[in-house]
C-alpha positions as CSV (number, residue, x, y, z in Angstrom):
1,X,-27.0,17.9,-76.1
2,X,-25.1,19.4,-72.8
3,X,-25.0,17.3,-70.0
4,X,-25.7,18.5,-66.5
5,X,-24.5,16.8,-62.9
6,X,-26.4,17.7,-59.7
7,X,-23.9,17.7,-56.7
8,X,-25.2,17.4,-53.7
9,X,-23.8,18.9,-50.3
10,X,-25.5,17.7,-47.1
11,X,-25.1,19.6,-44.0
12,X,-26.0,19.9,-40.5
13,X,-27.2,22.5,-37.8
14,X,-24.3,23.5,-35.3
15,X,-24.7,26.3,-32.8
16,X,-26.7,27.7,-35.4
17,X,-24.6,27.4,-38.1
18,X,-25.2,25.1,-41.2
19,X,-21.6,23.3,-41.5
20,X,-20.6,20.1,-44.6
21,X,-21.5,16.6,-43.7
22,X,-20.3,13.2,-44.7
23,X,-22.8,12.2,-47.1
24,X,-25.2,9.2,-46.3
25,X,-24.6,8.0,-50.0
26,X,-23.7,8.8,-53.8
27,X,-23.6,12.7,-54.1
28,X,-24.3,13.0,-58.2
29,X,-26.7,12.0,-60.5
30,X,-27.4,13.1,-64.2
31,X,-30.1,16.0,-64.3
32,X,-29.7,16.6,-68.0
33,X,-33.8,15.2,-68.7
34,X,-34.9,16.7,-65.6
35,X,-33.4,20.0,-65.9
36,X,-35.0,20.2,-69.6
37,X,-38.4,18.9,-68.3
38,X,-38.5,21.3,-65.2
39,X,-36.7,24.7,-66.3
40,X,-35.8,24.1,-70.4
41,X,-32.9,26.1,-71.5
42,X,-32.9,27.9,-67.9
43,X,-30.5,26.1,-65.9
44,X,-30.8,27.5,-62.5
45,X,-27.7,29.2,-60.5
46,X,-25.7,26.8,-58.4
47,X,-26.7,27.2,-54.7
48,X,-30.2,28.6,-55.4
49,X,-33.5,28.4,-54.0
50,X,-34.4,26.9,-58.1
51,X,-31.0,24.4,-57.8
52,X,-32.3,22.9,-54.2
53,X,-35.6,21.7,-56.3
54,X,-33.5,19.0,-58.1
55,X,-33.3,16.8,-54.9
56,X,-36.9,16.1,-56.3
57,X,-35.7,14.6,-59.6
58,X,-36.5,10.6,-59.4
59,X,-33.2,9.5,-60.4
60,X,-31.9,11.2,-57.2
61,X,-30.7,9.0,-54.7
62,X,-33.1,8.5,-52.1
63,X,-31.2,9.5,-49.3
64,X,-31.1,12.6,-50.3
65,X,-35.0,13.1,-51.2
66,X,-35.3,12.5,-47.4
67,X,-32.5,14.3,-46.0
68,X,-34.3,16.9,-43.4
69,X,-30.9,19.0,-43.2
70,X,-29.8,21.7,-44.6
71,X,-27.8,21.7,-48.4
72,X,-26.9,23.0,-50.9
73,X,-26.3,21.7,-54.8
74,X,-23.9,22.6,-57.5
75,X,-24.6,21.8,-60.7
76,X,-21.7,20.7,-63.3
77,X,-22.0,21.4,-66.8
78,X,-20.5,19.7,-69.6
């Protein structure tokens, strides 16, 4: 079975411009289950409307279900 890492990439607001973070937190979790149970064999492009829904996947770190920023997620396969 392949194995898939959600990175996450907080960011902030500046003069209108959406600029990297220091993250509040741990960055990656496992999405392998998730990924399979929300999209099946589709894994979704990194950076994608589809990718920004695994912030929703339990086993996320909390801080990043809140975060109210903007983001973006790359996801590592292996």
């Amino acid at each position: 079975m392949k194995r898939y890492t959600a990175i996450f990439h907080p960011q902030a607001w500046v003069n209108d411009y959406a600029i990297d973070v220091d993250p509040e937190g741990e960055t990656a979790w496992d999405v392998s289950s998730y990924l399979a149970e929300r999209f099946g064999t589709d894994v979704p492009e990194d950076n994608s409307y589809e990718s920004d829904e695994l912030r929703w996947d339990p086993q996320a770190p909390t801080w990043i279900q809140e975060w109210s920023g903007p983001f973006w997620i790359d996801i590592v396969r292996s």
